[in-house]
Steps between C-alpha positions, in 0.01 A plus 500: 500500500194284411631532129853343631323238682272415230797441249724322775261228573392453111890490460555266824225233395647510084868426641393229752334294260678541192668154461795679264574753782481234747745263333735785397529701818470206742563171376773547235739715731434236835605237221785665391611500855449178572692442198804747668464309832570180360661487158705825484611497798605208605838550493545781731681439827282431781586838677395716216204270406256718723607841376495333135131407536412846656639695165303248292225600706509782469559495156181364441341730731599759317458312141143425652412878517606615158291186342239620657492884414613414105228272428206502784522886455433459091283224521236713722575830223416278226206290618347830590584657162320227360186519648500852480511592862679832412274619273252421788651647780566860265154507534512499871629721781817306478843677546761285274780546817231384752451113241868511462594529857249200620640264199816534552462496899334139382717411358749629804345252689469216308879548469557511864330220583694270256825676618398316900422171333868499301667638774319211736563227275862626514549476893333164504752382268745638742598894379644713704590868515689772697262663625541891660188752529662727279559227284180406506365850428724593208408170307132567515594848353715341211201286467256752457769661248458098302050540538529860354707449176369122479152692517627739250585227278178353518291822410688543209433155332089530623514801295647388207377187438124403513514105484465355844732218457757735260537707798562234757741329254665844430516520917615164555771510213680808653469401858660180410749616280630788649572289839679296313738696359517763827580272723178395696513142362850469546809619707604855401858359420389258261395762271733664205569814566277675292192363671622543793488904446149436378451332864610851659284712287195247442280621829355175592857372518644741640246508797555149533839561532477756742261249705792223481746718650296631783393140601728293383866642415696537210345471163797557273530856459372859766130569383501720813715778321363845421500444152310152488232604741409815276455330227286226684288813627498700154457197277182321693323879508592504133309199464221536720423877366502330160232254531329763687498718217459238221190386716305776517561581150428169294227377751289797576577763310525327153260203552 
């Protein structure tokens, strides 16, 4: 446990004051929804306009959480790569799944805690949701399914690339282009059809998706069916085992 602990607060105070990480995970999704709140959707009838601000919400919420595990996860894996922490720590009593557990629980965090500032900023500017218990419950499970495979993401591109602003770049540049074209940007309906079956199968979407529906209504097509949900389970595991895997090879066995 001390091992964990060590790693989660060296990966707590790295995320906190990186200025990239703060801009990206923070400040660029809480403008985005400012930008929702009163440019996009300005034309919406009055009676929807609450609902309408809680999907772009939680949108961002969710946009806010897969920033954050595809580039503060890579930034930490390559800024320890490059001062040669790994080679370091093989020299210690270190087990690899004992640093990989506290980083990414750091990063868990860090995640979290920009998730309540987007979601506050979005009931001050006057969100609102259907809220149930069960509700409630299942979207925090969806949303763990959205940390796991954003996560996943993340270990994959601090294992592959050893430049500390190529792998925040690298994070940043599929964050923000896969939400564009899956439908976390923009309504689900507005997309051609082809992207929007890449929103069904794309996990981060999907989750989002599945949020949407639980706490808002309808989001243009059942993510709740047997089918959709699998592959929203299988897919993020996929993911997440991936960077697992890639991790422990390229940054302690091979460094």
């Amino acid at each position: 446990m001390n091992q964990i602990a060590a790693t989660y607060i060296k990966g707590i105070k790295d995320n906190f004051m990186n200025k990239s990480a703060l801009f990206w995970v923070i400040a660029w999704p809480a403008i985005w929804l400012l930008l929702a709140v009163f440019v996009f959707l300005r034309g919406v009838p009055p009676e929807y306009a609450a609902l309408a601000k809680g999907q772009s919400t939680i949108s961002m919420v969710t946009f806010s959480i897969m920033v954050c595990g595809m580039t503060s996860l890579p930034a930490n894996i390559s800024e320890d790569r490059q001062r040669g922490l790994f080679q370091k720590l093989k020299t210690m009593p270190v087990q690899p799944w004992k640093e990989a557990t506290g980083k990414i629980l750091a990063v868990l965090t860090f995640g979290v805690a920009s998730a309540v500032i987007i979601l506050v900023v979005g009931v001050l500017l006057g969100a609102k949701f259907n809220i149930t218990p069960a509700g409630i419950l299942k979207s925090l499970g969806f949303l763990f399914l959205g940390i796991l495979s954003s996560a996943g993401v993340g270990l994959i591109i601090g294992s592959l690339i050893r430049n500390i602003q190529g792998a925040i770049m690298t994070g940043v540049g599929i964050a923000v282009v896969t939400s564009a074209i899956s439908g976390v940007f923009f309504q689900y309906s507005m997309l051609p059809p082809v992207l929007q079956k890449f929103a069904q199968v794309w996990p981060m979407s999907a989750a989002n998706s599945v949020i949407i529906k639980y706490l808002i209504g309808d989001i243009g097509y059942n993510p709740l069916s047997a089918l959709n949900i699998s592959m929203t389970i299988v897919i993020s595991l996929l993911f997440f085992t991936a960077g697992v895997i890639l991790y422990t090879v390229y940054c302690w066995r091979s460094e």
